[in-house]
C-alpha positions as CSV (number, residue, x, y, z in Angstrom):
1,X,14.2,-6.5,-16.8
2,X,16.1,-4.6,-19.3
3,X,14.7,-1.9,-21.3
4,X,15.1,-3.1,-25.0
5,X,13.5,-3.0,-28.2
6,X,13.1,-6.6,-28.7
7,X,10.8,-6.3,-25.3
8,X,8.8,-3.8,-26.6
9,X,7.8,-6.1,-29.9
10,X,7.1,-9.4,-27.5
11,X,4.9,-7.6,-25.0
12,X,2.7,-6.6,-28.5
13,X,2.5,-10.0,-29.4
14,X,1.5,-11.0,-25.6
15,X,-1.3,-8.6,-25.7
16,X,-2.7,-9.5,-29.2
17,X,-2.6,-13.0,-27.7
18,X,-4.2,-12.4,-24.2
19,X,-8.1,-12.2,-25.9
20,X,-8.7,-15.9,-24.5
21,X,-9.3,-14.8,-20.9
22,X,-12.9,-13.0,-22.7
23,X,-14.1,-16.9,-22.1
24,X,-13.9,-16.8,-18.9
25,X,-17.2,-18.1,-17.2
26,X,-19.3,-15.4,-15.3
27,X,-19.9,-18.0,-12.6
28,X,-17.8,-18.9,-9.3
29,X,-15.2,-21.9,-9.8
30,X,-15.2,-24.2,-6.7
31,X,-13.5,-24.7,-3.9
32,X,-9.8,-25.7,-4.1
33,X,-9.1,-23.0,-7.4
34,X,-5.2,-22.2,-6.2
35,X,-4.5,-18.5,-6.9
36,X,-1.3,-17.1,-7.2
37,X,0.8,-13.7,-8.1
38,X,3.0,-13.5,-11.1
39,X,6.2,-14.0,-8.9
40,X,4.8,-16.6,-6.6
41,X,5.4,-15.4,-3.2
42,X,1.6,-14.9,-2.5
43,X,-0.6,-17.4,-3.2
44,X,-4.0,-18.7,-2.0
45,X,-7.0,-21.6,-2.2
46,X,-9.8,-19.1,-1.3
47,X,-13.6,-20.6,-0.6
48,X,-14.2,-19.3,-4.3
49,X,-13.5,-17.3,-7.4
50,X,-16.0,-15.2,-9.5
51,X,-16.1,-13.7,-12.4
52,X,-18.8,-11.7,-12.7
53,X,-19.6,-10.7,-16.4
54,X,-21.5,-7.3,-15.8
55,X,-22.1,-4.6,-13.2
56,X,-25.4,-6.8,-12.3
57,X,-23.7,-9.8,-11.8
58,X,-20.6,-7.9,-9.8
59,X,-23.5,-6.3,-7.4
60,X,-25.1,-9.5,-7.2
61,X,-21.4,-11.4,-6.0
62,X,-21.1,-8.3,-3.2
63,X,-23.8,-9.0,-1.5
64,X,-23.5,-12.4,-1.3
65,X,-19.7,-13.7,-1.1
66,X,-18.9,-15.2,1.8
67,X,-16.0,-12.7,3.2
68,X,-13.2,-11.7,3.3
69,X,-13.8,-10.4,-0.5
70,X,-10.8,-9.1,-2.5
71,X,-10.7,-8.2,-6.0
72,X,-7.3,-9.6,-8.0
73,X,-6.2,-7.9,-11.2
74,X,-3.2,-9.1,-13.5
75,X,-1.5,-10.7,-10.0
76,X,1.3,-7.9,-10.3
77,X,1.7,-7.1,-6.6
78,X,3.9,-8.8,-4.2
79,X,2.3,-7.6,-1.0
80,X,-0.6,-9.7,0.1
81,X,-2.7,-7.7,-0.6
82,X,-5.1,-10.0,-2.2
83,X,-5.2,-13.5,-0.5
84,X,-8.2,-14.5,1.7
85,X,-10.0,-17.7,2.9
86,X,-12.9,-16.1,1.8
87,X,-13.7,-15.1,-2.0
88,X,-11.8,-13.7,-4.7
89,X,-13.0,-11.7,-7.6
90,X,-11.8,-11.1,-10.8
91,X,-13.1,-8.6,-13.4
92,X,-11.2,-10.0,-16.6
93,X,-14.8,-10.1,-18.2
94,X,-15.6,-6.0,-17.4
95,X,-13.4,-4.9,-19.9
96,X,-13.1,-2.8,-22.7
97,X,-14.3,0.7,-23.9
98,X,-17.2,2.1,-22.3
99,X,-17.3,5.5,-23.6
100,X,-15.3,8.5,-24.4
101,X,-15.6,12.6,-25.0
102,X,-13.5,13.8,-28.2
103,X,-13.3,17.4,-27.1
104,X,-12.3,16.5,-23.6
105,X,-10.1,14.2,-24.5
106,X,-11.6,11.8,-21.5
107,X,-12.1,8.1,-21.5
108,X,-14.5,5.5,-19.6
109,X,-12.6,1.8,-19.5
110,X,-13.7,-1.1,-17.5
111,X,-12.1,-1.9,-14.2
112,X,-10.6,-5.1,-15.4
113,X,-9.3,-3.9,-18.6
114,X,-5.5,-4.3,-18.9
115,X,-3.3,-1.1,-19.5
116,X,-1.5,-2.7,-22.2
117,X,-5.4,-3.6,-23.8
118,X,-6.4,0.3,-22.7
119,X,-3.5,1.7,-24.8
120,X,-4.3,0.1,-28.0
121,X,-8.1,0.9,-27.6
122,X,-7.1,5.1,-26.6
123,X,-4.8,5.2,-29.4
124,X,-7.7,3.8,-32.1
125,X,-9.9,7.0,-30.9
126,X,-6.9,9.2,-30.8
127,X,-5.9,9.0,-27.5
128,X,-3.0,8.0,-25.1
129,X,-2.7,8.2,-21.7
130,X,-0.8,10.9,-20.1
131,X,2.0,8.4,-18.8
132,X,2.4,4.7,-18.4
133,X,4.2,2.2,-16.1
134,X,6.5,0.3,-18.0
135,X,4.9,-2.8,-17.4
136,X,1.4,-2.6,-18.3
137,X,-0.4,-6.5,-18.0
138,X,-1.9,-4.6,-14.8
139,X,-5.7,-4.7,-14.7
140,X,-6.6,-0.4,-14.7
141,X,-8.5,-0.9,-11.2
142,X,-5.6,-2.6,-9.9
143,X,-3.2,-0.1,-10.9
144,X,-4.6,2.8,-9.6
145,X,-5.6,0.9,-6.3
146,X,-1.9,0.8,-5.8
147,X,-0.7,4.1,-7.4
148,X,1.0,2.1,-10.2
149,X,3.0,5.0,-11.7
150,X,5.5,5.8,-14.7
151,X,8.4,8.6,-14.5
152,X,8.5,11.8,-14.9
153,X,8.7,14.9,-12.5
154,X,6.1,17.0,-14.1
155,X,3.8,14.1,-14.8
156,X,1.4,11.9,-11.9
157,X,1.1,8.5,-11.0
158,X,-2.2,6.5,-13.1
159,X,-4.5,7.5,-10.0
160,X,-3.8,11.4,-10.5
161,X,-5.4,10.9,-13.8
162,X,-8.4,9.5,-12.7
163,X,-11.4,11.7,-13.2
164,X,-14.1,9.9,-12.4
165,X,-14.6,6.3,-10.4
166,X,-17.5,3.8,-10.4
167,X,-17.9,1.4,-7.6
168,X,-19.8,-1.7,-6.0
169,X,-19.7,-1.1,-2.1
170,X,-20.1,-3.2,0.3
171,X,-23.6,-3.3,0.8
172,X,-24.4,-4.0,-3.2
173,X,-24.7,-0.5,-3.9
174,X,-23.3,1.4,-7.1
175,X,-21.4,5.0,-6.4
176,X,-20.4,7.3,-9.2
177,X,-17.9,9.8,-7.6
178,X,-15.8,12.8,-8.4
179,X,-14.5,15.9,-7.3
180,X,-18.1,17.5,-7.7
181,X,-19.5,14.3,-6.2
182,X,-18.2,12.8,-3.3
183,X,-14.7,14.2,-3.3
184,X,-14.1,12.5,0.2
185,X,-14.9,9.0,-1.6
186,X,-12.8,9.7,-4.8
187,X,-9.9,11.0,-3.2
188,X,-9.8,7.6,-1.6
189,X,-11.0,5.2,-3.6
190,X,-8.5,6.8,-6.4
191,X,-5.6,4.5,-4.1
192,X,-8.0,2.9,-2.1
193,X,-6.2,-0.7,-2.1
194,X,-9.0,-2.5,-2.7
195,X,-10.7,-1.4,0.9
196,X,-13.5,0.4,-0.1
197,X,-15.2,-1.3,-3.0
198,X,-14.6,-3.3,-6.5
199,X,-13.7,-0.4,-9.2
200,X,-16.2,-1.2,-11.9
201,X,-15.2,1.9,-13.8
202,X,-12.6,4.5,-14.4
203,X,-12.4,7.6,-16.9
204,X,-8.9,9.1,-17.5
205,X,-8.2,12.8,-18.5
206,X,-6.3,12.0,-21.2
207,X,-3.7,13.8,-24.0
208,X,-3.8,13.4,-27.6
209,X,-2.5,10.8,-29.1
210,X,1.5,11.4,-29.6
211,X,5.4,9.6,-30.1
212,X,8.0,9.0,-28.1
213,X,11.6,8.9,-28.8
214,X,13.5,6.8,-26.5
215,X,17.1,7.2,-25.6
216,X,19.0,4.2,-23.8
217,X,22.8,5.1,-22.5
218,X,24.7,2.8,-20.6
219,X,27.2,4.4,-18.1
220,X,29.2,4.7,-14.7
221,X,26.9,4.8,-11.7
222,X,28.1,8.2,-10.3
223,X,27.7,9.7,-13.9
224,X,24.3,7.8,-14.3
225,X,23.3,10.1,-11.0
226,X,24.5,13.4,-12.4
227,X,22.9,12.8,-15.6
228,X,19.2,12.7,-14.0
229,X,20.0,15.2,-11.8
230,X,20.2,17.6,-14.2
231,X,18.5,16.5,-16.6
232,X,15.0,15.6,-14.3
233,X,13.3,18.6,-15.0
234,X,14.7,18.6,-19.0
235,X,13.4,15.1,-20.1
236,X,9.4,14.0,-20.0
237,X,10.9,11.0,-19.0
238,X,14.2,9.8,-16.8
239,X,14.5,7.1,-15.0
240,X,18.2,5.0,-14.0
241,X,18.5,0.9,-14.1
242,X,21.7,1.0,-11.4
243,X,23.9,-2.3,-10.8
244,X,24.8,-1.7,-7.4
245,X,28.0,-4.2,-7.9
246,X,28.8,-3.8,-11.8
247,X,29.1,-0.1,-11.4
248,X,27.7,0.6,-14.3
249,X,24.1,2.1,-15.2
250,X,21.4,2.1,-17.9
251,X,19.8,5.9,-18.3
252,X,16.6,5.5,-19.9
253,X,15.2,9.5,-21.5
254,X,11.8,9.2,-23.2
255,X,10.2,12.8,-25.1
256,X,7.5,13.8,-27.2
257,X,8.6,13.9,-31.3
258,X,7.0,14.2,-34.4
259,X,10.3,12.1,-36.0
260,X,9.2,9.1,-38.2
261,X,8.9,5.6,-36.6
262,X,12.5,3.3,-36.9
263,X,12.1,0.5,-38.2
264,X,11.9,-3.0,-36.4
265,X,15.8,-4.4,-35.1
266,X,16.5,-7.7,-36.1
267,X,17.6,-9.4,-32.4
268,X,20.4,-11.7,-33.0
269,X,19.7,-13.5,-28.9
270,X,17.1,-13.9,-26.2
271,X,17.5,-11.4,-24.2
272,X,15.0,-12.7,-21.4
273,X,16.7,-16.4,-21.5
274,X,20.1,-14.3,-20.9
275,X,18.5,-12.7,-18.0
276,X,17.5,-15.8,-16.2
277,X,20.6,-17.5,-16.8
278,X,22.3,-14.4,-15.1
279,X,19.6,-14.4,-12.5
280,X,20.6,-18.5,-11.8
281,X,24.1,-17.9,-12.5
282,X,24.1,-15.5,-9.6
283,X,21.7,-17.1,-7.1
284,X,23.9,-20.8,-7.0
285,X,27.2,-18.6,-7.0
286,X,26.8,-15.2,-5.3
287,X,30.3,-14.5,-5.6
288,X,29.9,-14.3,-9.5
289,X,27.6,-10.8,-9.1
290,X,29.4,-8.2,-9.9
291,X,31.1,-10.0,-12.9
292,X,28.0,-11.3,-14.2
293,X,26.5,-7.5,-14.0
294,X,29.6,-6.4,-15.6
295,X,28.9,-9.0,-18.5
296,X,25.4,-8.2,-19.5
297,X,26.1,-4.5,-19.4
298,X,27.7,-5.2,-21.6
299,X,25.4,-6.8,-23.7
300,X,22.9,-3.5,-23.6
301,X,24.4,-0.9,-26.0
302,X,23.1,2.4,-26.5
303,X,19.7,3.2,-28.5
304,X,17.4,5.1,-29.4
305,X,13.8,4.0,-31.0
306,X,10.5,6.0,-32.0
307,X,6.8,5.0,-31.8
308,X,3.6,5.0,-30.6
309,X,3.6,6.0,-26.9
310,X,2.1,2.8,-25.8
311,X,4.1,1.0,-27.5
312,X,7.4,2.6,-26.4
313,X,6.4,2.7,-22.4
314,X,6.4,-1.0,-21.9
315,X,8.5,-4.2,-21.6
316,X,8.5,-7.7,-20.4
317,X,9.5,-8.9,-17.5
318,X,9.5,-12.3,-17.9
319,X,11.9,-13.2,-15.3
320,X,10.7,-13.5,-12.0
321,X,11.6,-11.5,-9.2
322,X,10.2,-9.8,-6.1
323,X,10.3,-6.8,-5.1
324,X,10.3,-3.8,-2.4
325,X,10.2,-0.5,-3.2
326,X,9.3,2.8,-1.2
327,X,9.3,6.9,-2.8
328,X,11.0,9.2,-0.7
329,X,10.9,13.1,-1.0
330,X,12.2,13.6,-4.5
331,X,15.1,16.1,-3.5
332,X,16.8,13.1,-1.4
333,X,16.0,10.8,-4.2
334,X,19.9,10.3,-5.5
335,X,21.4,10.3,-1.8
336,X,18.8,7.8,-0.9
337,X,19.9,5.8,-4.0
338,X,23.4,5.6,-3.2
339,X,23.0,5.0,0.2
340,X,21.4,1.8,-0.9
341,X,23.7,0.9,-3.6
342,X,26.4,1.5,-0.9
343,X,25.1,-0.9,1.7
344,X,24.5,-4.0,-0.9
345,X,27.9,-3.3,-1.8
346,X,29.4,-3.3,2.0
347,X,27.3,-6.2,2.9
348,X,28.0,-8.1,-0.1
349,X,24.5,-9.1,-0.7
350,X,24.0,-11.5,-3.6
351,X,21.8,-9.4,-6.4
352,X,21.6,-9.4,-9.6
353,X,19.0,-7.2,-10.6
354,X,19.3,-3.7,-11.3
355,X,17.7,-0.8,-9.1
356,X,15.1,1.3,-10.4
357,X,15.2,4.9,-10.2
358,X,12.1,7.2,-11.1
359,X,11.0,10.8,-10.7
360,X,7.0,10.6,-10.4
361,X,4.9,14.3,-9.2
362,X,2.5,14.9,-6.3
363,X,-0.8,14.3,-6.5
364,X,-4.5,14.6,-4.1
365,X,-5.5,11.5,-3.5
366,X,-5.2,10.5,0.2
367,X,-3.1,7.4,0.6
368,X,-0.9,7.1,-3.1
369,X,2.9,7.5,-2.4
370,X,2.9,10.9,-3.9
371,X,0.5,12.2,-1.9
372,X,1.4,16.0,-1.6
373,X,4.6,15.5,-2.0
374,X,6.4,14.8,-5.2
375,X,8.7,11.5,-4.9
376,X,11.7,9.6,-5.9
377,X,10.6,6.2,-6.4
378,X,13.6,3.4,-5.6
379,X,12.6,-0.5,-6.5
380,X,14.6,-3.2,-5.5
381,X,14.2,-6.4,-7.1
382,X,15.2,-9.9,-6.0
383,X,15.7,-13.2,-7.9
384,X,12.3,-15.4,-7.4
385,X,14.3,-18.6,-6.8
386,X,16.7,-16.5,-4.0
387,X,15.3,-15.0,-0.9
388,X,14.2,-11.5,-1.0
389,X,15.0,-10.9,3.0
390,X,18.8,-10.2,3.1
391,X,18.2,-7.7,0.4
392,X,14.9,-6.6,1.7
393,X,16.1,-6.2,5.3
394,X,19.3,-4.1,4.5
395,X,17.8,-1.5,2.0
396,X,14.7,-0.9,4.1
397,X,16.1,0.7,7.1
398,X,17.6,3.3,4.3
399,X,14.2,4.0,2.6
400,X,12.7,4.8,5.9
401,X,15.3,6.7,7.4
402,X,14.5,9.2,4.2
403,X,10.8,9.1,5.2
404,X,10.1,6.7,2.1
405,X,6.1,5.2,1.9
406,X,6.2,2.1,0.6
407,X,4.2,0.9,-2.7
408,X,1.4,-0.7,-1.6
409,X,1.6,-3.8,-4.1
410,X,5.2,-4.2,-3.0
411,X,6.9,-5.9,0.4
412,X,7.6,-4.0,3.3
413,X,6.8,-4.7,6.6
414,X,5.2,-1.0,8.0
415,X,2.1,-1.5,10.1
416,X,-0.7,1.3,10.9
417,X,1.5,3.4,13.4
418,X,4.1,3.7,11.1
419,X,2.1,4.3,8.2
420,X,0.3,7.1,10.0
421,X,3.3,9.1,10.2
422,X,4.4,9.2,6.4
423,X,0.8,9.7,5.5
424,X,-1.1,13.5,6.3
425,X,-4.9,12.2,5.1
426,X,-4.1,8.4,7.0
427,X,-7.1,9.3,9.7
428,X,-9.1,10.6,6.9
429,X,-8.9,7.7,4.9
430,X,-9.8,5.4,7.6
431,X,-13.1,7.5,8.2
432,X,-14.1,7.0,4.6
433,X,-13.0,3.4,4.9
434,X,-15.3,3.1,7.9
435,X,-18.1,4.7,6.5
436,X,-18.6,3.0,3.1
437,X,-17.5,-0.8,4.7
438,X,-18.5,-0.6,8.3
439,X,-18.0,-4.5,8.6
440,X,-14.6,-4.6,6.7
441,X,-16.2,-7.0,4.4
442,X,-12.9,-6.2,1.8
443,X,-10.0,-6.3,4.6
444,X,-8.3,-9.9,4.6
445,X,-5.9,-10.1,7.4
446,X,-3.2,-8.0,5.5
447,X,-5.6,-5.0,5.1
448,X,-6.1,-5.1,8.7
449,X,-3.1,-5.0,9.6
450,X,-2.2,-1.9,8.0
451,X,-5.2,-0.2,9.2
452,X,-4.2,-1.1,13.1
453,X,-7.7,-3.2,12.8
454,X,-8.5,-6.6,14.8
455,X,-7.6,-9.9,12.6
């Protein structure tokens, strides 16, 4: 989970490695094809799997697939947001670059094309996008279903970027939407959860293609907090890795430059094999936490690194985990955050993982996280070998007392009344929901559940 150089160089090597999947056949694999999330905590033998290998073929899989049908992407979320009984698709083979506009600086990508893919093919016409999570194996449909989002208080999650969507409903049809074209339909399909239609393609407003410099300072936790306090609104990008029992903190600030590239770090360990020995260390001896925090802190030293935008916003997570996290108004971001570092600390809670603290701006879609409101987003991660509910259980109560939504690819256990209150455009999504899937066709029992529908 740590932010390092080394991380930056592997995930390259993982994406120049990932062309395989364009193999995949454009035909359904049989019954009993086990599906299951990166972490492991959702999984799923569905009636079938297709992977269609063009719009035709996607259409054709609509109006056919036995239902419930939900589309996976790079199996990212934690939520279950995509198991069903009935069929699963994938759109690994809809990929690529479908077209772009040099003045406008705007780009069409397939639904199923992987951000980390996306960024390389922006950058070789010039173009980045405007900001990036910092994992990017995400398929683009998939992220912006969920309002996957970087940092950054003056920049938007991926869906706020979105400028134009193209989608199979459920009745086989083909939409192209917009602000100037069904504004009702792109508002919500923009974080539309995979409820009202597979995402065939998106076009980004993008930015020139530019460098980042990034800044990594390890600190105490309270000086970690006054740090991005004041410097939120200073720095493109802020964000704070906090170990709730080490005390200690990681500030991560990224910013535009025209400085030359540094040059590649020789890495004298693993850093990810030193990560899930710490993870193990502290799941078969909890009491060992905060030392064990304490140890690899001390194993991060301070850096700084230039690049390639898409280069620099990534790193790999290779140890598993699970996570929750929820965005609460961004002025209570840092008392939320401490209020949650305090209660792991009173109850004693057996965590290894660092807390993720990011700065991300209001946008107008109708159901992402930062819908009219601009948000501090709080992640907290468990061990994949521990379990997530002693953690889970204490920090949520925190996240909603500040009025925090929860990321829809991430556990928390809200249902439709409580998710009507945090959200102003909830009854208007459901109405577009209604209109464009009538039958619930996409709505496993999950999706249902969050609406306040029938299983």
């Amino acid at each position: 989970m740590t932010p390092t150089r080394m991380s930056r160089r592997n995930l390259l090597k993982a994406v120049t490695a990932g062309g395989a999947l364009a193999a995949l056949p454009a035909t359904a694999f049989g019954q009993g094809a086990a599906w299951q999330n990166w972490s492991g905590n959702q999984k799923v033998t569905p009636a079938v799997v297709f992977y269609p290998g063009s719009e035709a073929e996607l259409v054709k899989v609509v109006k056919t697939a036995k239902g419930p049908i939900r589309a996976f992407g790079g199996g990212h979320s934690f939520s279950p947001v995509v198991p069903t009984p009935g069929s699963l698709v994938s759109l690994e083979q809809m990929t690529g670059l479908i077209g772009h506009d040099r003045g406008r600086l705007q780009a069409t990508l397939g639904g199923g094309t992987r951000i980390a893919i996306a960024g390389e093919l922006l950058a070789g016409i010039g173009q980045n996008l405007e900001n990036e999570p910092d994992i990017n194996m995400q398929s683009l449909a998939g992220a912006i279903s969920t309002a996957t989002h970087g940092t950054g208080t003056r920049l938007k999650c991926l869906s706020g970027y979105v400028t134009q969507l193209k989608l199979v409903l459920a009745d086989g049809s083909v939409v192209t939407c917009s602000k100037d074209r069904d504004a009702e339909l792109f508002d919500a399909a923009r974080v539309g959860i995979g409820s009202l239609g597979i995402i065939s393609e998106i076009t980004f407003q993008n930015r020139a293609a530019y460098k980042l410099a990034e800044t990594t300072t390890v600190m105490d936790f309270d000086a970690a907090c006054e740090v991005i306090e004041a410097r939120r609104d200073l720095d493109r990008h802020i964000e704070i890795f906090a170990f709730a029992h080490g005390g200690k903190a990681m500030v991560m600030q990224m910013n535009i430059t025209d400085e030359p590239d540094t040059p590649p770090v020789e890495e004298t360990f693993d850093e990810n094999t030193l990560l899930e020995l710490a993870a193990d260390t502290v799941y078969h001896a909890p009491f060992t936490k905060g030392m064990v925090q304490k140890l690899v802190g001390a194993f991060v030293s301070d850096s700084r690194r230039v690049g390639p935008a898409h280069r620099v916003f990534p790193n790999v997570r290779s140890v598993q985990f699970n996570e929750m996290e929820y965005t609460v108004p961004a002025e209570q971001g840092i008392a939320c955050l401490r209020e949650v570092v305090q209660v792991i600390r009173e109850r004693d809670i057996g965590v290894f993982f660092p807390i993720e603290f990011r700065y991300v701006a209001a946008d107008d879609t109708t159901l992402g996280m930062f819908s009219q409101r601009a948000g501090a987003s709080i992640s907290v991660h468990q061990y994949h070998r521990q379990d997530y509910r002693e953690l889970f259980d204490a920090v949520e109560p925190v996240f909603r007392k500040y009025q925090g939504r929860p990321h829809w690819g991430k556990l928390h256990t809200l249902d439709a009344k409580a998710l009507r209150a945090l959200y102003p455009r909830w009854d208007e999504f459901l109405a577009v929901r209604r209109r464009v899937d009538p039958a619930g066709r996409f709505l496993n029992a999950h999706m249902r559940t969050l609406f306040g529908l029938p299983a």
